[in-house]
MMTF fields as JSON, N, C-alpha, C and O atoms, coordinates in Angstrom:
{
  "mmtfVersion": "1.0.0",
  "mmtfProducer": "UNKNOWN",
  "numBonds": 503,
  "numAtoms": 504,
  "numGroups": 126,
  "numChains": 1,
  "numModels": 1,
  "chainsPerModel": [1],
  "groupsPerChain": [126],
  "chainIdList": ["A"],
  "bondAtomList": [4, 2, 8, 6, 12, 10, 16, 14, 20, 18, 24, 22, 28, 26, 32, 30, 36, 34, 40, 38, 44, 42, 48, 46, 52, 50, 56, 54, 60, 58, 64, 62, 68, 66, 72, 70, 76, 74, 80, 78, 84, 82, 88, 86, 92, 90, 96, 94, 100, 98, 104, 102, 108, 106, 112, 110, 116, 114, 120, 118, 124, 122, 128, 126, 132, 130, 136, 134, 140, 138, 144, 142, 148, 146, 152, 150, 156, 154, 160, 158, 164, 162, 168, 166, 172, 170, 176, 174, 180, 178, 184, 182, 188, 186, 192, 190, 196, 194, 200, 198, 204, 202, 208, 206, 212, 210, 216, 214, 220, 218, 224, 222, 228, 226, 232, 230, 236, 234, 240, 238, 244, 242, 248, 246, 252, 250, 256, 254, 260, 258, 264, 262, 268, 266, 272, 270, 276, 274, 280, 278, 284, 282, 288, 286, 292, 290, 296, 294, 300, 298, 304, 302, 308, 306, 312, 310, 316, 314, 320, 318, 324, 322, 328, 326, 332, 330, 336, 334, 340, 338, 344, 342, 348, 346, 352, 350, 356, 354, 360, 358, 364, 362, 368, 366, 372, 370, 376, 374, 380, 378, 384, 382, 388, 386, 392, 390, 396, 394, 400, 398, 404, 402, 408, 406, 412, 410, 416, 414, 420, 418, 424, 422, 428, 426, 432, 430, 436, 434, 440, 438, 444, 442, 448, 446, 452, 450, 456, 454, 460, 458, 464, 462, 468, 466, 472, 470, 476, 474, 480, 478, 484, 482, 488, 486, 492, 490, 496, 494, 500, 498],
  "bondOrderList": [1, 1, 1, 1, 1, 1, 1, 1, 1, 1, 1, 1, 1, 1, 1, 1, 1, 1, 1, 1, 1, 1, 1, 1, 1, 1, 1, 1, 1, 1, 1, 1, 1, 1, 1, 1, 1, 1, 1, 1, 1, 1, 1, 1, 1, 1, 1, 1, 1, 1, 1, 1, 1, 1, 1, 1, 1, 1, 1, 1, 1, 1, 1, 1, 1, 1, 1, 1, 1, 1, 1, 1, 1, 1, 1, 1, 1, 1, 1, 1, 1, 1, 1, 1, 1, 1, 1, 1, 1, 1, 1, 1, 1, 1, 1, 1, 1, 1, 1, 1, 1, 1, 1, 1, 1, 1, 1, 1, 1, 1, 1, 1, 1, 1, 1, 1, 1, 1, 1, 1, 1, 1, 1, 1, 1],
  "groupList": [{"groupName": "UNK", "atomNameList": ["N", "CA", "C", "O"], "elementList": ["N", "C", "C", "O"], "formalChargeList": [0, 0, 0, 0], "bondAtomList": [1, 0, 2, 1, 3, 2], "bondOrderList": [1, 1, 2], "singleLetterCode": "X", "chemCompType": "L-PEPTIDE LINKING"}],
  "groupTypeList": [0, 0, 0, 0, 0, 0, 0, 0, 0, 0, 0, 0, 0, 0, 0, 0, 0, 0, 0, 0, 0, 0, 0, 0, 0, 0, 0, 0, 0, 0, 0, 0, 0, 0, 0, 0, 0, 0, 0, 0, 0, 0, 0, 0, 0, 0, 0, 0, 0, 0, 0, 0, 0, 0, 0, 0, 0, 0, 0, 0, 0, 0, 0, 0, 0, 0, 0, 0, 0, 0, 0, 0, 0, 0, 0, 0, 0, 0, 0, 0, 0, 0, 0, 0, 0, 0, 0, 0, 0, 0, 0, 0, 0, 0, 0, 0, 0, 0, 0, 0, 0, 0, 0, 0, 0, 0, 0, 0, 0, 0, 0, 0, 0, 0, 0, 0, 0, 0, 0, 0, 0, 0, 0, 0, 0, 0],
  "groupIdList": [1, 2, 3, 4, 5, 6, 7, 8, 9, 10, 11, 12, 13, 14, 15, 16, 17, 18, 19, 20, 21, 22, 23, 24, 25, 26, 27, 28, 29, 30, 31, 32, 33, 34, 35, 36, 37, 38, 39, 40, 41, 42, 43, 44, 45, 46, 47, 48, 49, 50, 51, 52, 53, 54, 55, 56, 57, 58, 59, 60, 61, 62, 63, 64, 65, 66, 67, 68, 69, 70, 71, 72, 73, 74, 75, 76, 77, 78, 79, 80, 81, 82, 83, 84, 85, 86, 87, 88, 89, 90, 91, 92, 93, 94, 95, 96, 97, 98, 99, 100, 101, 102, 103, 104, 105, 106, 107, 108, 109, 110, 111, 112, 113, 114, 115, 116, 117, 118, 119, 120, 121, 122, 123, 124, 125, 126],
  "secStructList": [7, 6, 6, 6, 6, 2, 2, 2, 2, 2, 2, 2, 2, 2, 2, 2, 2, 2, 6, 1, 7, 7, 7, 7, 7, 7, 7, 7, 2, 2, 2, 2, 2, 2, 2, 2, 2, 2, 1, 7, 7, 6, 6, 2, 2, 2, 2, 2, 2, 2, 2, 2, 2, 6, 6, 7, 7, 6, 6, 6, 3, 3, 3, 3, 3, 3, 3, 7, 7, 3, 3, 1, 1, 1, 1, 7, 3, 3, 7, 3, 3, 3, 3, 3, 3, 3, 3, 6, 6, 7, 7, 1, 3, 3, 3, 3, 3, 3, 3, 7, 7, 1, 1, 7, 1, 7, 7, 3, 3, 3, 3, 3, 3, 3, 7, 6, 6, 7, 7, 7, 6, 6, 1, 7, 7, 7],
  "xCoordList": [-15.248, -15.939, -15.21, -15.282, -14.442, -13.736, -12.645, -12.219, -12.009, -11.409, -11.799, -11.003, -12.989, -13.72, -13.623, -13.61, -13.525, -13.277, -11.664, -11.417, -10.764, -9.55, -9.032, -8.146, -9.825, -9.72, -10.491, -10.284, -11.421, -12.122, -11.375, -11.226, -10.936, -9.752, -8.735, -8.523, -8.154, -7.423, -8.405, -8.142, -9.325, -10.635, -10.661, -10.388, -11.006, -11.559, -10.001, -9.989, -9.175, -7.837, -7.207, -6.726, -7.391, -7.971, -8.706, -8.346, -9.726, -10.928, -10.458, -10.135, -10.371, -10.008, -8.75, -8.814, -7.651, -6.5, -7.159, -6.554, -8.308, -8.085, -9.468, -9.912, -9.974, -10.403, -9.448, -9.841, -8.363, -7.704, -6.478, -5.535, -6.946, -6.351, -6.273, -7.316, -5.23, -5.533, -6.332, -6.266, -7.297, -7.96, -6.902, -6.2, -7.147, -6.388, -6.849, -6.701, -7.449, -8.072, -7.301, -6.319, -7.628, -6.688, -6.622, -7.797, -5.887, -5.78, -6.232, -6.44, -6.43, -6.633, -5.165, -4.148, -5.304, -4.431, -3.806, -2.686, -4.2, -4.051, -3.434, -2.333, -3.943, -3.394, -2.083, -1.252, -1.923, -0.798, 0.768, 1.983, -0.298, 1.121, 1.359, 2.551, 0.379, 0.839, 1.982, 3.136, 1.667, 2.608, 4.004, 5.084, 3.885, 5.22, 5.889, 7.105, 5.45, 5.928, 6.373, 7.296, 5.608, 6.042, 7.034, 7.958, 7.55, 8.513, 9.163, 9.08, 9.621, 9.251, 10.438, 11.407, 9.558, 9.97, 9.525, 8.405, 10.561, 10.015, 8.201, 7.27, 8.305, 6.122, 5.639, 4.58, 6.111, 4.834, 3.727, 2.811, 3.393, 2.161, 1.777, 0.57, 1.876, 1.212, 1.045, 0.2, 1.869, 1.262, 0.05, -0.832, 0.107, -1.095, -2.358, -3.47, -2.46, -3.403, -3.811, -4.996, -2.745, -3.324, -4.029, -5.239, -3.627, -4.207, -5.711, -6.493, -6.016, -7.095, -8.031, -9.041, -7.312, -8.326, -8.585, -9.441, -8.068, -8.574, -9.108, -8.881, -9.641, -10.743, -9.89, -10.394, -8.673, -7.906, -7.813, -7.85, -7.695, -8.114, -6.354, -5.574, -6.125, -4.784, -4.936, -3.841, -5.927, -5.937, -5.857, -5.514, -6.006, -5.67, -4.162, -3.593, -3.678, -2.373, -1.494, -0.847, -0.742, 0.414, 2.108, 3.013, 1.857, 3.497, 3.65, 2.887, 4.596, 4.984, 6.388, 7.41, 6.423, 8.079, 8.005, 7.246, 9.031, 9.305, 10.389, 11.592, 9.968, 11.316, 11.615, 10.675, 12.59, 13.266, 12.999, 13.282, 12.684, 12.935, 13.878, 13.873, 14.675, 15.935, 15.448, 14.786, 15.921, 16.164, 17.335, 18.257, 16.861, 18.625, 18.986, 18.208, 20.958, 20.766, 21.841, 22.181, 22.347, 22.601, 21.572, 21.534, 20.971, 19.982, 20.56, 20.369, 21.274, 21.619, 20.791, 21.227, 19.848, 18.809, 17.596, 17.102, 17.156, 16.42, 15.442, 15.79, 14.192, 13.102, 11.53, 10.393, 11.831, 9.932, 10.108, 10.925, 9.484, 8.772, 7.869, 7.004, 7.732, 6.565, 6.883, 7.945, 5.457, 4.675, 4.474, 4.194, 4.606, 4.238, 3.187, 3.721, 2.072, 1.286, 0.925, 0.553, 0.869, 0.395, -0.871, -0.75, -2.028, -2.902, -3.461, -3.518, -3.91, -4.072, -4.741, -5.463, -4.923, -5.3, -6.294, -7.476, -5.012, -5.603, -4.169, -3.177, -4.482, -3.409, -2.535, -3.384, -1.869, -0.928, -1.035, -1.545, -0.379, -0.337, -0.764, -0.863, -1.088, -1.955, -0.458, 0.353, -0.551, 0.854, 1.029, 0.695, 1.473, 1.1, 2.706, 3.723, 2.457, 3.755, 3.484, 2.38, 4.807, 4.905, 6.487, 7.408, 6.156, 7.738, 8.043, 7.232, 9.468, 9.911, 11.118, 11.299, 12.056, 13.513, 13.743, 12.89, 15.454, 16.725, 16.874, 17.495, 15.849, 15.916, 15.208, 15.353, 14.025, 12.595, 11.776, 10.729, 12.156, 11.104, 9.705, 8.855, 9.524, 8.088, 7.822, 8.573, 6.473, 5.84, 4.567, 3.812, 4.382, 3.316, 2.972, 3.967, 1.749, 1.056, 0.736, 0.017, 1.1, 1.014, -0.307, -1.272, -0.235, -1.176, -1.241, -0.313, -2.428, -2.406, -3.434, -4.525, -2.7, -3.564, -3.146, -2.801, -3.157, -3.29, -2.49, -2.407, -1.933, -1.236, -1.723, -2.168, -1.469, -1.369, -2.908, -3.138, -3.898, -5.138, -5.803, -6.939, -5.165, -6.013, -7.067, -6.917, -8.176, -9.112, -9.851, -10.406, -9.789, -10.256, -11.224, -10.877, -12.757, -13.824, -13.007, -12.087, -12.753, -12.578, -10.944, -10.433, -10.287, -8.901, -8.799, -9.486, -7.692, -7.636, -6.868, -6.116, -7.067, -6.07, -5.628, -6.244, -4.09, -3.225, -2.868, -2.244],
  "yCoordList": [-12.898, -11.694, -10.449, -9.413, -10.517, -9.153, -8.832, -7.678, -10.011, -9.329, -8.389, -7.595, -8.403, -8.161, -6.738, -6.324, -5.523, -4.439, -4.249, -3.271, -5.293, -4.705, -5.211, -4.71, -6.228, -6.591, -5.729, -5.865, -4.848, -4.293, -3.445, -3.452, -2.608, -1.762, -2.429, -1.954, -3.374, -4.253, -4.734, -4.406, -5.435, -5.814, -4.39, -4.438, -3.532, -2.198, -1.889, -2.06, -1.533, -1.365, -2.764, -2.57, -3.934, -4.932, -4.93, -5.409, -4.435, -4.206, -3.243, -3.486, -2.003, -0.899, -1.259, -1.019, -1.933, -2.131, -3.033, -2.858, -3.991, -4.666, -4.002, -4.737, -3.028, -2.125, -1.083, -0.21, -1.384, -0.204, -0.797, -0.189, -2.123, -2.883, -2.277, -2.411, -1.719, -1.48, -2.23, -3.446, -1.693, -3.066, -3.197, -2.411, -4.843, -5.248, -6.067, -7.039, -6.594, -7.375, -7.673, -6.968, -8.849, -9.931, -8.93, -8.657, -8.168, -7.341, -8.11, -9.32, -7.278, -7.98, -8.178, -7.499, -8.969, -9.571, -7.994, -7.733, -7.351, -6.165, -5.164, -4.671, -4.91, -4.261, -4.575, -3.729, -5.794, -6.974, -6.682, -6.543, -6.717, -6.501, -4.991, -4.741, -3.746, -2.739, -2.372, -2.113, -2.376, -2.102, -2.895, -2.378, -4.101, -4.777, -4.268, -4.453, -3.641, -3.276, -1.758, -1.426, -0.814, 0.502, 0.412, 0.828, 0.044, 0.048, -1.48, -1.708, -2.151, -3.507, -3.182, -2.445, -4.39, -4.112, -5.581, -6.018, -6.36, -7.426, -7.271, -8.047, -5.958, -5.778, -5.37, -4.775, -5.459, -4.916, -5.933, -5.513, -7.481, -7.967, -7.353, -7.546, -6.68, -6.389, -4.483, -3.855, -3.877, -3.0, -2.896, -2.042, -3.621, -3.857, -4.699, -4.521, -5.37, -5.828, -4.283, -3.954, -3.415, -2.342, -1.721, -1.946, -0.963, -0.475, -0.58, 0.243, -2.292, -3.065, -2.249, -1.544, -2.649, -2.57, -1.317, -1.089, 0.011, 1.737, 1.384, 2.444, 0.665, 0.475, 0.985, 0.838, 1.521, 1.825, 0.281, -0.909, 0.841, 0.113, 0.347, 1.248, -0.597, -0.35, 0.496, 0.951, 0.872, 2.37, 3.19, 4.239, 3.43, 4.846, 5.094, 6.118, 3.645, 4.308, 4.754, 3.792, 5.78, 6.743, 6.089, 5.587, 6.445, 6.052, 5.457, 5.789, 4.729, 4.064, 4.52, 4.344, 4.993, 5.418, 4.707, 5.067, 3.536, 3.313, 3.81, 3.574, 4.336, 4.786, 3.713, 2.951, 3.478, 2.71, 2.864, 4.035, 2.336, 2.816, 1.815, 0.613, 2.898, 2.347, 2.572, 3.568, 0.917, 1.192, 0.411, -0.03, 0.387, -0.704, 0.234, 1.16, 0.154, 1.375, 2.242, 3.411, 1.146, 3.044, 3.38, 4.536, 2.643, 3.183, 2.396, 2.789, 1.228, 0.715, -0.397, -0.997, -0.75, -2.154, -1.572, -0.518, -2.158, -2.256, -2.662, -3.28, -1.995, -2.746, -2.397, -2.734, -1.832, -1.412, -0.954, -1.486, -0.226, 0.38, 1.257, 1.005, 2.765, 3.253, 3.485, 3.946, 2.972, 3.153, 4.081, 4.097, 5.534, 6.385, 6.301, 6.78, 5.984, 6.148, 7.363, 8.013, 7.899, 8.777, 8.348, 7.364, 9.043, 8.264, 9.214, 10.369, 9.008, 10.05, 10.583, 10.051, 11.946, 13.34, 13.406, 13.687, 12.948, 13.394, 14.132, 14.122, 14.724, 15.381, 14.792, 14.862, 14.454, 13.922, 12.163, 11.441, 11.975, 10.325, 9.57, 9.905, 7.991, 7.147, 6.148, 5.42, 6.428, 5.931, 4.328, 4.295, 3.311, 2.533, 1.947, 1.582, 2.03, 1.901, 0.256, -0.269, -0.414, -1.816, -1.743, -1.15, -2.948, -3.689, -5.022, -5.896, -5.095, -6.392, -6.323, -5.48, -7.507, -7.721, -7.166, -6.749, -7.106, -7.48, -8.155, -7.899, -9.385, -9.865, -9.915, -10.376, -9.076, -9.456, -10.285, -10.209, -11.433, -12.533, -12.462, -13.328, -11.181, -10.66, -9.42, -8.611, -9.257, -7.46, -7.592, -8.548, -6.713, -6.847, -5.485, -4.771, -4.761, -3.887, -3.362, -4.177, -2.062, -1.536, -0.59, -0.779, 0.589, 1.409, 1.75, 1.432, 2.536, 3.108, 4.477, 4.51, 5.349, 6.656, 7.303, 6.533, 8.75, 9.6, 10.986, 11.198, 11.847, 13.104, 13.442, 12.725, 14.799, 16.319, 16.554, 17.538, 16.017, 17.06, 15.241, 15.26, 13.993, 13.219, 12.499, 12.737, 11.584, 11.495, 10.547, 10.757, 9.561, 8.024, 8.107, 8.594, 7.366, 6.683, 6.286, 5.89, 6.095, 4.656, 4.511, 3.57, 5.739, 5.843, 7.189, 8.173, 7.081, 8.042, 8.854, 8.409, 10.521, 11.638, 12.614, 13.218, 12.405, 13.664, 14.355, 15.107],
  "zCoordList": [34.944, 34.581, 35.067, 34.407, 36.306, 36.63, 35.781, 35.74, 34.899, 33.518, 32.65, 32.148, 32.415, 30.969, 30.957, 29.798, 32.107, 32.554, 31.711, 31.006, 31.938, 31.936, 30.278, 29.585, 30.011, 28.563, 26.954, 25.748, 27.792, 26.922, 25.814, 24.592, 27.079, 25.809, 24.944, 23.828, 25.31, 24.366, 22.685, 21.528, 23.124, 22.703, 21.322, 20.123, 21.994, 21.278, 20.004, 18.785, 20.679, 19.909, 18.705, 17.589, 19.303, 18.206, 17.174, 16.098, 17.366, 16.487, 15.68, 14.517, 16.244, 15.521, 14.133, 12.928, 14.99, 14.15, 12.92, 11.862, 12.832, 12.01, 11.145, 10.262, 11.294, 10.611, 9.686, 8.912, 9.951, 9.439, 8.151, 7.644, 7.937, 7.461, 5.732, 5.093, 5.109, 3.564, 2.819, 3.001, 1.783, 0.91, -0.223, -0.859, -0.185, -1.418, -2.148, -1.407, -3.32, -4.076, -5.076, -5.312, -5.901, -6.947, -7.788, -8.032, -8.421, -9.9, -10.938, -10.848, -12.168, -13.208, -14.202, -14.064, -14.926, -15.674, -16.204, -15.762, -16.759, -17.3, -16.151, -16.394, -15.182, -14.136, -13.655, -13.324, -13.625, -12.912, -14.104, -13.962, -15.319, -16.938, -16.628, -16.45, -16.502, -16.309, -15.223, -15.563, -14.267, -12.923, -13.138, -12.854, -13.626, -13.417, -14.683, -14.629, -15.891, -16.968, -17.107, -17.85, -16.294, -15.78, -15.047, -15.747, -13.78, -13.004, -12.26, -11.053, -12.98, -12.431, -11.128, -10.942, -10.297, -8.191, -7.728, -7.99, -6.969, -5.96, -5.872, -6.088, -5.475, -4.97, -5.879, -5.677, -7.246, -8.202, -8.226, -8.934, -7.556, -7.223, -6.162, -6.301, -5.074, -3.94, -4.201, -3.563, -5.085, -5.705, -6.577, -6.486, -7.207, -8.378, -7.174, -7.67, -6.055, -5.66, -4.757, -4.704, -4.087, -3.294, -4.491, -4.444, -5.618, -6.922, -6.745, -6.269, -7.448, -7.39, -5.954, -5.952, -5.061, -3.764, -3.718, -2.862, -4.499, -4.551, -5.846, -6.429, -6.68, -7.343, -8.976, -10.09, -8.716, -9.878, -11.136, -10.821, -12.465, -13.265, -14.094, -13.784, -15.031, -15.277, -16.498, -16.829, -17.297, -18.208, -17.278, -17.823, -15.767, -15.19, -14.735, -14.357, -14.926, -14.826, -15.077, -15.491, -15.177, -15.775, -15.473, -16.139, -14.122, -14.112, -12.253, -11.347, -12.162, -11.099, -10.495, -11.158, -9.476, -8.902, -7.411, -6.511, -7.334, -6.206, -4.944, -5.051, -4.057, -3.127, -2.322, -2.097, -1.871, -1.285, 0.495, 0.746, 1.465, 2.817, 3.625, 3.889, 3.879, 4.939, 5.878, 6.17, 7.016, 8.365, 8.577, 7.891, 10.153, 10.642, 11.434, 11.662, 12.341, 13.103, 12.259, 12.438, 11.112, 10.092, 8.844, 8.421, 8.424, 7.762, 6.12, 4.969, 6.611, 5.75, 5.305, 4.323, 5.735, 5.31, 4.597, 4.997, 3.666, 2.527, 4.182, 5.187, 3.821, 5.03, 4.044, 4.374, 3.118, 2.407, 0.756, 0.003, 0.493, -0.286, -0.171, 0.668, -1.071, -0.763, -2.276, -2.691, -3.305, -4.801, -4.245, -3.047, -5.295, -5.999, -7.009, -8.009, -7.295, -8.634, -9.047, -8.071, -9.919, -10.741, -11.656, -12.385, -11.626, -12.138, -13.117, -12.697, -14.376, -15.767, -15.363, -14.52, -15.7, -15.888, -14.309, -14.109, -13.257, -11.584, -11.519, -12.249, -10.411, -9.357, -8.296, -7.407, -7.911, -6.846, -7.077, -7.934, -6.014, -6.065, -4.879, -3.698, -5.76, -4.853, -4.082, -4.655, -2.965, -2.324, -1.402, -0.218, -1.973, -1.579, -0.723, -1.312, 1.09, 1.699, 1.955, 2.104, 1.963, 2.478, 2.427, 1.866, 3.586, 3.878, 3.432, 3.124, 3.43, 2.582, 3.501, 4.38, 3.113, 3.424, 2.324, 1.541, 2.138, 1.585, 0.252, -0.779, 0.772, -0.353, -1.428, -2.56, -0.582, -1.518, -1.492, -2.134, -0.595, -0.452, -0.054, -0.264, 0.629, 0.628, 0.959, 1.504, 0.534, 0.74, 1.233, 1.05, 1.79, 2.843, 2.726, 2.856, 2.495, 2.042, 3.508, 4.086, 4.424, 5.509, 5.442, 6.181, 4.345, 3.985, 2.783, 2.04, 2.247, 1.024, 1.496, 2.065, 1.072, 1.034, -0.353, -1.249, -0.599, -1.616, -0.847, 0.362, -2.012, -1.157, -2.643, -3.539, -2.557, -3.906, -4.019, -4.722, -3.595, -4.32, -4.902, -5.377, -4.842, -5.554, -4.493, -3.295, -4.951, -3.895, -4.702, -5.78, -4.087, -4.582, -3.138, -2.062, -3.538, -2.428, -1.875, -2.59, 0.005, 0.654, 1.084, 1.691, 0.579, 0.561, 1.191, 0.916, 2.22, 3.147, 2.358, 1.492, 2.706, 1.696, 3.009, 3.887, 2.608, 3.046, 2.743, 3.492]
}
């Protein structure tokens, strides 16, 4: 029991982190053909499931731009992705960051928020 003092905050910051987890849900067939047919990318499945999880439908989507993110210690390794969406007749974009290797063998969905003025329920805006 004289742990439970020193474990709490760990405990609390746990919790928190896995509250903060992006939503992501199965896309629909239609969503899944859009994204990979706009910009096709290693993560256009884990794009189209972040999509899904901001409740976006694949008639709202316009256009897909992926940036590339370098790390490493020259800035030479492929390490993510950050989707750009553009979503019809909104303002700014729904931004969906994840990391991958090199090779692509996987993507892993970190966050999704919104920048320019757009504003989806449930999705954080910067």
């Amino acid at each position: 029991m004289k742990f439970l003092p020193i474990l709490a905050p760990v405990i609390a910051v746990l919790g928190l982190a896995a509250c903060s987890q992006p939503a992501v849900q199965a896309p629909t067939a239609a969503l899944s053909q859009r994204v990979s047919t706009l910009s096709p990318n290693p993560c256009s499945d884990k794009t189209a499931s972040a999509l899904a999880g901001a409740g976006v439908t694949a008639d709202q989507v316009d256009s897909i731009y992926y940036q590339p993110i370098m790390g490493g210690i020259d800035q030479d390794q492929l390490v993510g992705y950050m989707a750009w969406t553009r979503l019809r007749s909104q303002p700014g974009h729904l931004i969906t960051d994840m990391e991958t290797d090199e090779l692509g063998s996987y993507c892993r969905v970190r966050t999704v928020y919104t920048r320019g003025g757009l504003e989806l329920a449930g999705v954080p805006s910067f």
